[in-house]
Jmol script that loads the backbone (N, CA, C; Angstrom):
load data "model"
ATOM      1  N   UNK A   1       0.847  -1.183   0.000  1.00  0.00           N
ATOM      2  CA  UNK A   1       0.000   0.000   0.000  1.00  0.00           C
ATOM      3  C   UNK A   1       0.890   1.243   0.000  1.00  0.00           C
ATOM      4  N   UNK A   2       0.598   1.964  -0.776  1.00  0.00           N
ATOM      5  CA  UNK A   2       1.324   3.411  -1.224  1.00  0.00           C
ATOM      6  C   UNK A   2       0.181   4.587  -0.755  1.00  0.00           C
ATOM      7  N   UNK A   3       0.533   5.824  -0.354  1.00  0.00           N
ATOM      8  CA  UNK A   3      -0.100   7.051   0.213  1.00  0.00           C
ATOM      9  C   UNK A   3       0.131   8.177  -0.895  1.00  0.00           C
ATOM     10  N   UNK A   4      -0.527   8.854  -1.241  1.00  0.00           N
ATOM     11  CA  UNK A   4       0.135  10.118  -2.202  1.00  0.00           C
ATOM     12  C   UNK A   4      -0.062  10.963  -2.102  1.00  0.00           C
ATOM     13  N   UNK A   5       0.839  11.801  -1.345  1.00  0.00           N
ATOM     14  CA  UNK A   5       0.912  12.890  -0.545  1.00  0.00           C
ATOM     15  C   UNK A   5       1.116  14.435  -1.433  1.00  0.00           C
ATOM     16  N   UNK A   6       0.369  15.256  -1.166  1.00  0.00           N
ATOM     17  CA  UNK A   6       0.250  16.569  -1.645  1.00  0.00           C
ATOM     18  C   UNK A   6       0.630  17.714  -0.700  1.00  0.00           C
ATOM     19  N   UNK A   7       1.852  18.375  -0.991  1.00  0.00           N
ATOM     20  CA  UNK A   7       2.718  19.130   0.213  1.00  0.00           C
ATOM     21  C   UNK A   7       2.731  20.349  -0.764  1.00  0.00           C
ATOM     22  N   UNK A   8       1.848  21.253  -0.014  1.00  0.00           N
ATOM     23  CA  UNK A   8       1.325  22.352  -0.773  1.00  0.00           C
ATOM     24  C   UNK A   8       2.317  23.490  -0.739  1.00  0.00           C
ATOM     25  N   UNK A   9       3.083  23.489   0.592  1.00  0.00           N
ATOM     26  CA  UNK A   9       4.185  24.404   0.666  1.00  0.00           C
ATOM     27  C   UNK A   9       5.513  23.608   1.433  1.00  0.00           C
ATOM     28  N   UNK A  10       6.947  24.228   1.665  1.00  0.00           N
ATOM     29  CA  UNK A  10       7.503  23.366   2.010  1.00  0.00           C
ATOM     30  C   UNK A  10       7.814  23.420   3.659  1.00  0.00           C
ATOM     31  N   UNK A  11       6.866  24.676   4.226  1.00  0.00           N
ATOM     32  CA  UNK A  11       6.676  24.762   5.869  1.00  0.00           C
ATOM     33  C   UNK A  11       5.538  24.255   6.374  1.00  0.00           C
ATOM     34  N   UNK A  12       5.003  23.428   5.411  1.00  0.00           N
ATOM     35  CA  UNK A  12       3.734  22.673   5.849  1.00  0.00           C
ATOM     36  C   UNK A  12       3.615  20.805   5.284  1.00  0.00           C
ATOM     37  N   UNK A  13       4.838  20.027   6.138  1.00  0.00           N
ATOM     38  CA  UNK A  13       4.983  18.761   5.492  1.00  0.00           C
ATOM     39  C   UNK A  13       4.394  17.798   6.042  1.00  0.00           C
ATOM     40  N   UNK A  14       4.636  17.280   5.793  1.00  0.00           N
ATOM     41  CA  UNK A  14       4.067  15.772   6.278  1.00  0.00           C
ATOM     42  C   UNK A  14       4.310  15.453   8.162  1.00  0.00           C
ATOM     43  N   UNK A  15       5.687  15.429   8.234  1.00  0.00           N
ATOM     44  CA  UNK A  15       6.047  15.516   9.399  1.00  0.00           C
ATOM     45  C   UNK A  15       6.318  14.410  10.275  1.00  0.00           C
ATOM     46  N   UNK A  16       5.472  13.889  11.542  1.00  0.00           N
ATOM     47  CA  UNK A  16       5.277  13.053  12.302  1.00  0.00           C
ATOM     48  C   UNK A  16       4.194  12.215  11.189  1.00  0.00           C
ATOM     49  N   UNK A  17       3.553  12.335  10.945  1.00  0.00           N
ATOM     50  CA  UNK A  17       2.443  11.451  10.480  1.00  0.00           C
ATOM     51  C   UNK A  17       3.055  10.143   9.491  1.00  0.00           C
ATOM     52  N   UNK A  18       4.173  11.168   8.394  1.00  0.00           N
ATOM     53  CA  UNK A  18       4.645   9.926   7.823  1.00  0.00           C
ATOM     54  C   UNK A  18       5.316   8.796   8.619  1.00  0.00           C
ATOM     55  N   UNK A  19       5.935   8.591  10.072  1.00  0.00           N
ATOM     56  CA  UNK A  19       6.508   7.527  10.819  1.00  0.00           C
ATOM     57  C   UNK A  19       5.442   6.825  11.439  1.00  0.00           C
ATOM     58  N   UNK A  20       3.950   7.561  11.727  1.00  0.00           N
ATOM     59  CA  UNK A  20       3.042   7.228  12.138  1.00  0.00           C
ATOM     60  C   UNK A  20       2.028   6.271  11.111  1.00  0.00           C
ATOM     61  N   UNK A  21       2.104   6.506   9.962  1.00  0.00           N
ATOM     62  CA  UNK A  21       1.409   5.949   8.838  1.00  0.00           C
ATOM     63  C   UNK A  21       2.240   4.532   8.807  1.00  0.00           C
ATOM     64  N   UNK A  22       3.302   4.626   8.640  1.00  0.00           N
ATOM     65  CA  UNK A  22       4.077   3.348   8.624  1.00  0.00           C
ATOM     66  C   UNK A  22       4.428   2.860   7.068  1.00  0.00           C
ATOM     67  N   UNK A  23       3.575   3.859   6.617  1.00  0.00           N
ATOM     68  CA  UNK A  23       3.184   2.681   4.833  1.00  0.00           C
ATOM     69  C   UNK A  23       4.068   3.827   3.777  1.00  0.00           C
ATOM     70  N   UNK A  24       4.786   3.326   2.674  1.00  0.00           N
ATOM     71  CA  UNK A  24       5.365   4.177   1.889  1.00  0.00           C
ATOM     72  C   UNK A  24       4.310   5.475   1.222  1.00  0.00           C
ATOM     73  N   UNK A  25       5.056   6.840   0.969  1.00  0.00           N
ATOM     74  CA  UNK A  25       4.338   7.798   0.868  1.00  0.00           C
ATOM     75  C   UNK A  25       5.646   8.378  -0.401  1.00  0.00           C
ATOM     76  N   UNK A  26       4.444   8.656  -1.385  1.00  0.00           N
ATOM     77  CA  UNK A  26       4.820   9.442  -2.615  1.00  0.00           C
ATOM     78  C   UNK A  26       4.423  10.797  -2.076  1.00  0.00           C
ATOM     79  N   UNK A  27       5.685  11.945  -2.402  1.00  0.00           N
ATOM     80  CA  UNK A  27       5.134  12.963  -1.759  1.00  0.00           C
ATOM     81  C   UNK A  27       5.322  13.823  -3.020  1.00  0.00           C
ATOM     82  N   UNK A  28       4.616  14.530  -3.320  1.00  0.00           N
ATOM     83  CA  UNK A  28       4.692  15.711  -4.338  1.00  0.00           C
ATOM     84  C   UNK A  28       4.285  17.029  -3.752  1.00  0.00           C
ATOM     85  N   UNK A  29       5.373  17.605  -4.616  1.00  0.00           N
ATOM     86  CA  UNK A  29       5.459  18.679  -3.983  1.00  0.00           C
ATOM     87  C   UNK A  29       5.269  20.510  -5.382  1.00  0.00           C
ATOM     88  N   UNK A  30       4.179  20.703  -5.604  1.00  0.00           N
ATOM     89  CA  UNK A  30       3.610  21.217  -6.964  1.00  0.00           C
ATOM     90  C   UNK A  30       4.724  22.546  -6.933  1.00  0.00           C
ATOM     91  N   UNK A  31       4.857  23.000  -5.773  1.00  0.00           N
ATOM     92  CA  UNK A  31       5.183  24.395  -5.579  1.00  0.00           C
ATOM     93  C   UNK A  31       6.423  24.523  -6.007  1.00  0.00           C
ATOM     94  N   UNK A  32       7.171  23.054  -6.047  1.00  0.00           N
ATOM     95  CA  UNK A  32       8.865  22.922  -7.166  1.00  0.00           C
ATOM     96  C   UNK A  32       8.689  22.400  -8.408  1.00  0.00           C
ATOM     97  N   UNK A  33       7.549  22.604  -9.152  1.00  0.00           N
ATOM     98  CA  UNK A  33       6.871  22.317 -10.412  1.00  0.00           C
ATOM     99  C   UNK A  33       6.541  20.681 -10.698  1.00  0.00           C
ATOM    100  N   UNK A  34       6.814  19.858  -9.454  1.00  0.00           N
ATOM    101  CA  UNK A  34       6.198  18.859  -9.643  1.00  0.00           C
ATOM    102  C   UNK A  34       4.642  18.632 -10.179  1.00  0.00           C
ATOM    103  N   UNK A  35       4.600  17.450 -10.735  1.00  0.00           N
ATOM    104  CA  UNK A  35       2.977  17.538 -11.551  1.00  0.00           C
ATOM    105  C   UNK A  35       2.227  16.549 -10.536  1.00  0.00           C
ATOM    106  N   UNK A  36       0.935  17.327 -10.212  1.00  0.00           N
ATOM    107  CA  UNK A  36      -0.293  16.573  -9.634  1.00  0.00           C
ATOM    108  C   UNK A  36      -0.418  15.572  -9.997  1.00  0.00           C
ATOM    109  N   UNK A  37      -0.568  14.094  -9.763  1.00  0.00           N
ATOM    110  CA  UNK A  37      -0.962  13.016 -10.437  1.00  0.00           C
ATOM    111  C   UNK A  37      -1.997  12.981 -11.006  1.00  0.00           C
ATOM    112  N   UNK A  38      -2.736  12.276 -12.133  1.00  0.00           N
ATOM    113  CA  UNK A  38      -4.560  12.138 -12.339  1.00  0.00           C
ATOM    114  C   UNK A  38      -5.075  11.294 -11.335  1.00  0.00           C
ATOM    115  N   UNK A  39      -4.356  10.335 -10.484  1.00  0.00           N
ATOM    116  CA  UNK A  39      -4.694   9.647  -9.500  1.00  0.00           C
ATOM    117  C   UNK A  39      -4.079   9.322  -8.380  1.00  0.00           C
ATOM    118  N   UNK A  40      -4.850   9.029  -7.169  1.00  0.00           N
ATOM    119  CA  UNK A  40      -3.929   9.047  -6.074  1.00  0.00           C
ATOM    120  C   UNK A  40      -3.238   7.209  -6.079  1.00  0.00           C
ATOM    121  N   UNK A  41      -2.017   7.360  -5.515  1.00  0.00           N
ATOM    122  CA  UNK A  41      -2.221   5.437  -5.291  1.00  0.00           C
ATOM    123  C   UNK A  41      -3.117   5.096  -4.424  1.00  0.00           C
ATOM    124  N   UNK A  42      -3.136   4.592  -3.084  1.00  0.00           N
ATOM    125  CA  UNK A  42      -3.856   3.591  -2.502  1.00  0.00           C
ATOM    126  C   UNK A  42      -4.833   4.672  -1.185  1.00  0.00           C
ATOM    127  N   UNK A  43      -3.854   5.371  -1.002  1.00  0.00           N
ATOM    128  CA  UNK A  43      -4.450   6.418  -0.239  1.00  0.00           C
ATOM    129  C   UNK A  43      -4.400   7.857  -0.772  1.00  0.00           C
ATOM    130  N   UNK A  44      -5.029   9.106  -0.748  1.00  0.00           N
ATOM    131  CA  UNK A  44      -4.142  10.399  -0.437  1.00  0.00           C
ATOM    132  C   UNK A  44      -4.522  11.137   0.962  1.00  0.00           C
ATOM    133  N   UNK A  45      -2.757  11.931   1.267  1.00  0.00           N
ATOM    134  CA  UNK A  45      -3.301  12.670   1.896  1.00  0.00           C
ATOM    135  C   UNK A  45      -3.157  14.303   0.957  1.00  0.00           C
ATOM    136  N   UNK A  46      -3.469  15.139   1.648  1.00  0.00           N
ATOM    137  CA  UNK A  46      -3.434  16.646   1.139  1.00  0.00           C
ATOM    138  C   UNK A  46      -3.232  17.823   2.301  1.00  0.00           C
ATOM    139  N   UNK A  47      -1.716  18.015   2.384  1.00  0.00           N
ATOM    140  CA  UNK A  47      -2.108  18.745   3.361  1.00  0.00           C
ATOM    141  C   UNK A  47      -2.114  20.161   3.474  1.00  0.00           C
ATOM    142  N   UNK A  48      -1.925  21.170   4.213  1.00  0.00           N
ATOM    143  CA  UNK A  48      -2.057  22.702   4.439  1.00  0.00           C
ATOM    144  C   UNK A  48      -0.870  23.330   4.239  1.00  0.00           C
ATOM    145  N   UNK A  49      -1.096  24.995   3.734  1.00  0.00           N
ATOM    146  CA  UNK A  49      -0.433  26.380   3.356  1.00  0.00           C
ATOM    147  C   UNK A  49      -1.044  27.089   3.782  1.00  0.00           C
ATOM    148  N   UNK A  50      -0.440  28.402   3.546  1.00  0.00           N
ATOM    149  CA  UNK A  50      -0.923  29.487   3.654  1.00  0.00           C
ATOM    150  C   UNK A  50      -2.226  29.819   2.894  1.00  0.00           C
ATOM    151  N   UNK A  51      -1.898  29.574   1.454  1.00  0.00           N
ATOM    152  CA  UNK A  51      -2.794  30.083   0.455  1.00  0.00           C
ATOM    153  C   UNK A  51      -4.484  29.590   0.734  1.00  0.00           C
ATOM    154  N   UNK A  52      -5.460  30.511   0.358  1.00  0.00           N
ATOM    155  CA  UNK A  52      -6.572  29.904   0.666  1.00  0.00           C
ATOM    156  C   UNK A  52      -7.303  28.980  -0.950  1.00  0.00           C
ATOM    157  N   UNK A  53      -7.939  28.408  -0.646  1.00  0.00           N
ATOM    158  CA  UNK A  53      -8.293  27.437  -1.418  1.00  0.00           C
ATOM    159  C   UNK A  53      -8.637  27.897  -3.066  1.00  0.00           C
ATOM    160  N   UNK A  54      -9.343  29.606  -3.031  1.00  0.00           N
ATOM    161  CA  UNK A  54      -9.615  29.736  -4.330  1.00  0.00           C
ATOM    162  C   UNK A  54      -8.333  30.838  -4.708  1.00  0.00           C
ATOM    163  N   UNK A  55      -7.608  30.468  -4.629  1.00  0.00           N
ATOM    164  CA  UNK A  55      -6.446  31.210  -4.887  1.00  0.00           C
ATOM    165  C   UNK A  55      -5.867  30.789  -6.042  1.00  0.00           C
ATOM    166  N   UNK A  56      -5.919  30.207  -7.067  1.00  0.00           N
ATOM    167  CA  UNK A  56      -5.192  29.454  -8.137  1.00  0.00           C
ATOM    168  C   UNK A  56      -4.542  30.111  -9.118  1.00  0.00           C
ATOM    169  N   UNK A  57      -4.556  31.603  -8.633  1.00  0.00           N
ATOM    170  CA  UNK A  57      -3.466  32.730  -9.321  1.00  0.00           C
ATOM    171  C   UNK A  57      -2.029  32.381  -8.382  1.00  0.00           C
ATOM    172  N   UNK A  58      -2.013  32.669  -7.540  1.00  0.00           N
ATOM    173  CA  UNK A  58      -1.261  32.314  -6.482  1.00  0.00           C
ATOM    174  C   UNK A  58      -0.436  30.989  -6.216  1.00  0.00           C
ATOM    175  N   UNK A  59      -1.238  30.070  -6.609  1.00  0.00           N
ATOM    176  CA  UNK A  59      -1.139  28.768  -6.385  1.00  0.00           C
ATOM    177  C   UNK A  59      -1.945  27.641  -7.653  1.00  0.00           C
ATOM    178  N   UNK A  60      -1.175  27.715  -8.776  1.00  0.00           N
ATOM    179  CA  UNK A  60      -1.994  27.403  -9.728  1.00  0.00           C
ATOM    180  C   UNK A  60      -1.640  26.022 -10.173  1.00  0.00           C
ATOM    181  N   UNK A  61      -1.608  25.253  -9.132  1.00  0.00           N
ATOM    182  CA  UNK A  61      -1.633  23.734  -9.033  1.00  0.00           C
ATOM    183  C   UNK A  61      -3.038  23.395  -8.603  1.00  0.00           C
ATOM    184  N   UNK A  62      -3.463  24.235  -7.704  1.00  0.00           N
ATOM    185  CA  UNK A  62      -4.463  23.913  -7.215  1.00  0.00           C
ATOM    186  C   UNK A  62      -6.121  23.273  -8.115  1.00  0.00           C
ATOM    187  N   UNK A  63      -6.382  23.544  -9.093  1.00  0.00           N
ATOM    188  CA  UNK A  63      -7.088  23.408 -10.289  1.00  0.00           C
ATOM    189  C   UNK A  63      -7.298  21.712 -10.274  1.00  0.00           C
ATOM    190  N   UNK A  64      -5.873  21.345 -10.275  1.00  0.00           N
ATOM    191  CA  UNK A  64      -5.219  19.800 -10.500  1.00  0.00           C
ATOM    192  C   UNK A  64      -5.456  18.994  -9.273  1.00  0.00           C
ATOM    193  N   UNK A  65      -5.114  19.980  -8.200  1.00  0.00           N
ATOM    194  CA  UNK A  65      -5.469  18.802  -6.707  1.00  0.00           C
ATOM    195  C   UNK A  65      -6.854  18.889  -6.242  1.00  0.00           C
ATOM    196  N   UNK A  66      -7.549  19.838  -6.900  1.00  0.00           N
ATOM    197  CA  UNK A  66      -9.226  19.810  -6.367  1.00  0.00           C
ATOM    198  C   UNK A  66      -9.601  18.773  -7.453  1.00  0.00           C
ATOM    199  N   UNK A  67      -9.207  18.440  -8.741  1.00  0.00           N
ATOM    200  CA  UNK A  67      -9.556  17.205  -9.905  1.00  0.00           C
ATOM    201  C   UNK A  67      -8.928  15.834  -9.081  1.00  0.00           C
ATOM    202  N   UNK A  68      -7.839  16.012  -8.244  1.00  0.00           N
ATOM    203  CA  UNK A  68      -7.360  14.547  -7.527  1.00  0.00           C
ATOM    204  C   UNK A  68      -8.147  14.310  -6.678  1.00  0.00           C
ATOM    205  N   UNK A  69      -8.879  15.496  -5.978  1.00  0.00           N
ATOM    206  CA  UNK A  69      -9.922  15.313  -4.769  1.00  0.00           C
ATOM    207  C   UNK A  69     -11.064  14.568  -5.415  1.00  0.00           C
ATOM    208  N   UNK A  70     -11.403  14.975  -6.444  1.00  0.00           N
ATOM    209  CA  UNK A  70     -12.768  14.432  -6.955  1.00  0.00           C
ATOM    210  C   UNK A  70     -12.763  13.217  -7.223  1.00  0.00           C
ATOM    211  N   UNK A  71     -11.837  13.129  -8.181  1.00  0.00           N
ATOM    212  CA  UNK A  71     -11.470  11.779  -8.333  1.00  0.00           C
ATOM    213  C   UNK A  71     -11.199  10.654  -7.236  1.00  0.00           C
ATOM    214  N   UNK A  72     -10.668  11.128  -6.243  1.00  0.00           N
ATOM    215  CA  UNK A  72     -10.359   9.884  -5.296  1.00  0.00           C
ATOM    216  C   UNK A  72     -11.560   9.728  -4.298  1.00  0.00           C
ATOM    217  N   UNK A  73     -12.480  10.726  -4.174  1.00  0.00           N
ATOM    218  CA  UNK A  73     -14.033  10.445  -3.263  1.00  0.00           C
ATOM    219  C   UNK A  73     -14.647   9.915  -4.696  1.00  0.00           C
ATOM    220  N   UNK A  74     -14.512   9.828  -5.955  1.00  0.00           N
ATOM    221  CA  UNK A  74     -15.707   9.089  -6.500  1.00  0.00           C
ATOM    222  C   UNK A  74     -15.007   7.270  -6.671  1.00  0.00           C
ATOM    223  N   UNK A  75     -13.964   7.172  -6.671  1.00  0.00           N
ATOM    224  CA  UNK A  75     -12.705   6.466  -6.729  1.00  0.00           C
ATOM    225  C   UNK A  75     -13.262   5.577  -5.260  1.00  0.00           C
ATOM    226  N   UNK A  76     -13.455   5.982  -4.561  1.00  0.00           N
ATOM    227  CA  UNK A  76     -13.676   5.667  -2.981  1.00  0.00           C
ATOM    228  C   UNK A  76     -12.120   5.756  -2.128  1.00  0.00           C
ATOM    229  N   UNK A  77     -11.456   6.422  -2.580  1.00  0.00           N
ATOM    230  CA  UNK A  77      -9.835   6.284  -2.309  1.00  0.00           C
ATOM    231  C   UNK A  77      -9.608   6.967  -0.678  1.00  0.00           C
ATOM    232  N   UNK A  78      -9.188   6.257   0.262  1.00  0.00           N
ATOM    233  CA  UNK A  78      -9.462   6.623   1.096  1.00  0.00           C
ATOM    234  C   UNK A  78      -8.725   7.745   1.348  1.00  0.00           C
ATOM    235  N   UNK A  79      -8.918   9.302   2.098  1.00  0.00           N
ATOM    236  CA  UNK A  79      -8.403  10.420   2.032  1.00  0.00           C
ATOM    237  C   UNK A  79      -8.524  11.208   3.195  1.00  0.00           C
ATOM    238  N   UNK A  80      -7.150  12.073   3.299  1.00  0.00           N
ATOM    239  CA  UNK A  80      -6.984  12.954   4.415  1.00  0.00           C
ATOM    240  C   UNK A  80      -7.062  14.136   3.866  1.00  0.00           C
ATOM    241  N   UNK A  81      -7.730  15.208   4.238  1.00  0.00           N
ATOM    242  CA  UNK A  81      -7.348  16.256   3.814  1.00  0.00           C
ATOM    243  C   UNK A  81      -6.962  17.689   5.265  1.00  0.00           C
ATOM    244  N   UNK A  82      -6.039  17.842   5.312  1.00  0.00           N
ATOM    245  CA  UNK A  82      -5.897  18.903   6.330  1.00  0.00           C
ATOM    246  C   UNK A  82      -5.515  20.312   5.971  1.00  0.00           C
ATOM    247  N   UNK A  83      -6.632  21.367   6.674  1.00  0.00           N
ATOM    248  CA  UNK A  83      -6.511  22.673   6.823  1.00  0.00           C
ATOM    249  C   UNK A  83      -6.692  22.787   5.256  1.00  0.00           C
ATOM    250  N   UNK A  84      -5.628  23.506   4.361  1.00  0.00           N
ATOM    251  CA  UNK A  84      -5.864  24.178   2.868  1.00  0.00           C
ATOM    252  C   UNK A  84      -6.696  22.607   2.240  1.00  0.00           C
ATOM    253  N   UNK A  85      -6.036  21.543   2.374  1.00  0.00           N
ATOM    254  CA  UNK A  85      -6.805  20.232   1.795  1.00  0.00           C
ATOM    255  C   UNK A  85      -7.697  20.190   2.267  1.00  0.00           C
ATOM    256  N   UNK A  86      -8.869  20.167   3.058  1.00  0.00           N
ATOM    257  CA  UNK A  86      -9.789  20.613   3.691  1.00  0.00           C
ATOM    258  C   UNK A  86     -11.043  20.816   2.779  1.00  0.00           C
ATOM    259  N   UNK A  87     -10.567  22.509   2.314  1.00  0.00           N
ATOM    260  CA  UNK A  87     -11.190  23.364   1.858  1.00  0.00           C
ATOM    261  C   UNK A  87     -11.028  23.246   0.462  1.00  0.00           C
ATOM    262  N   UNK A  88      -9.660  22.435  -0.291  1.00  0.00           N
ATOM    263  CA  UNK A  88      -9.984  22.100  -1.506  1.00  0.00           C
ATOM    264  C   UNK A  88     -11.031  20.762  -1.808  1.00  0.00           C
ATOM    265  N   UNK A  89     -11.293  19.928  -0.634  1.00  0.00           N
ATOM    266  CA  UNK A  89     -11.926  18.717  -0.875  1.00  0.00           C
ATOM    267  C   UNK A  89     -13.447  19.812  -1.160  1.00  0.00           C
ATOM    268  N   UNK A  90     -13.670  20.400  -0.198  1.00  0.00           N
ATOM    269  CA  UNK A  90     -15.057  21.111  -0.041  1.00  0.00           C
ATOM    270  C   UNK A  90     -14.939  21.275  -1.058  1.00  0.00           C
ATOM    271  N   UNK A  91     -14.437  21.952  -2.133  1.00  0.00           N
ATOM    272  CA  UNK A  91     -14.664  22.992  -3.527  1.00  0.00           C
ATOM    273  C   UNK A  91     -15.100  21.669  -4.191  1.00  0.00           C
ATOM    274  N   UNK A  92     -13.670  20.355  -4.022  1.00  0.00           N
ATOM    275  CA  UNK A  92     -14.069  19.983  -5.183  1.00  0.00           C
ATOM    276  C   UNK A  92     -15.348  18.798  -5.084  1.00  0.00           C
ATOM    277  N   UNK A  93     -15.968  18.808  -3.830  1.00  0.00           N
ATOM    278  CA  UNK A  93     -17.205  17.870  -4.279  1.00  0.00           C
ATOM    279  C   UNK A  93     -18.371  19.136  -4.359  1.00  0.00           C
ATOM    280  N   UNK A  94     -17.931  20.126  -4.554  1.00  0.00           N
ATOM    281  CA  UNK A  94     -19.375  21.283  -4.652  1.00  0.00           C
ATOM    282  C   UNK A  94     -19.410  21.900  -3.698  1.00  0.00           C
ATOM    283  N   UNK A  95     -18.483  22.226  -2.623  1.00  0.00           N
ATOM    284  CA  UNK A  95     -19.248  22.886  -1.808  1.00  0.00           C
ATOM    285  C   UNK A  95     -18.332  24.512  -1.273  1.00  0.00           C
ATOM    286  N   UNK A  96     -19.224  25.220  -0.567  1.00  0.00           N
ATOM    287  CA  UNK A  96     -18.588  26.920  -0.482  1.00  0.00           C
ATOM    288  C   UNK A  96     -17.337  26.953   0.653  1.00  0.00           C
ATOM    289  N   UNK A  97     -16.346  27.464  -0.145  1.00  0.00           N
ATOM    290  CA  UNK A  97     -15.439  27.871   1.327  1.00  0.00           C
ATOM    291  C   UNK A  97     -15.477  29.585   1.309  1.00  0.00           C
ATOM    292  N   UNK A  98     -15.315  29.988   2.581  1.00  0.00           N
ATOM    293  CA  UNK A  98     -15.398  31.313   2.643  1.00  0.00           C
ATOM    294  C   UNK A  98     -14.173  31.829   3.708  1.00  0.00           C
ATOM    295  N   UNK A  99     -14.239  32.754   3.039  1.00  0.00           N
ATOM    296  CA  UNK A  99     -12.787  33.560   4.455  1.00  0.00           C
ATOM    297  C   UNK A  99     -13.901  33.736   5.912  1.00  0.00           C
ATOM    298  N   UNK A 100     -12.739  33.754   6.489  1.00  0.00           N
ATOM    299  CA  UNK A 100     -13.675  33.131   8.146  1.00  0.00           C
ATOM    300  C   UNK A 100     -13.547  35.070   8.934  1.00  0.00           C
TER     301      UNK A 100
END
end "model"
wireframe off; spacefill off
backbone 0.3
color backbone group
């Protein structure tokens, strides 16, 4: 089992969780022009930045990881999303994020 990890900035990583997961983790990282996958492997996670979710001037990977979100909830792929991943899962099954 493989994890495929989405590290949105590079002060917001994985961290403790990857020794805690135990299971190998593909980590991509968009913000050094790595490319979004079309699919996650066995798991994804997605985790948090600064940037807020509809920001894709700013952060114009993002387009690509709200299409991995969709894909892996219709996929049934099991998924983490924390803080900015969060709020891209919300967008990408339909739903509103707003500044708080």
């Amino acid at each position: 089992m493989r994890i495929t990890v989405i590290e949105n900035e590079a002060d917001a990583p994985l961290g403790y969780l990857a020794g805690w997961l135990g299971l190998p983790c593909d980590v991509v990282r968009p913000y050094l022009g790595e490319e979004i996958p079309e699919r996650a492997a066995d798991g994804l996670i997605v985790l948090g930045g600064e940037a807020a979710a509809w920001e894709d001037e700013r952060c114009p990977w993002q387009p690509a990881t709200r299409a991995l979100l969709r894909r892996a909830v219709e996929d049934g792929t099991p998924t983490l999303a924390v803080c900015l991943g969060a709020q891209l899962l919300t967008m990408a099954c339909g739903g509103t994020v707003e500044r708080g």
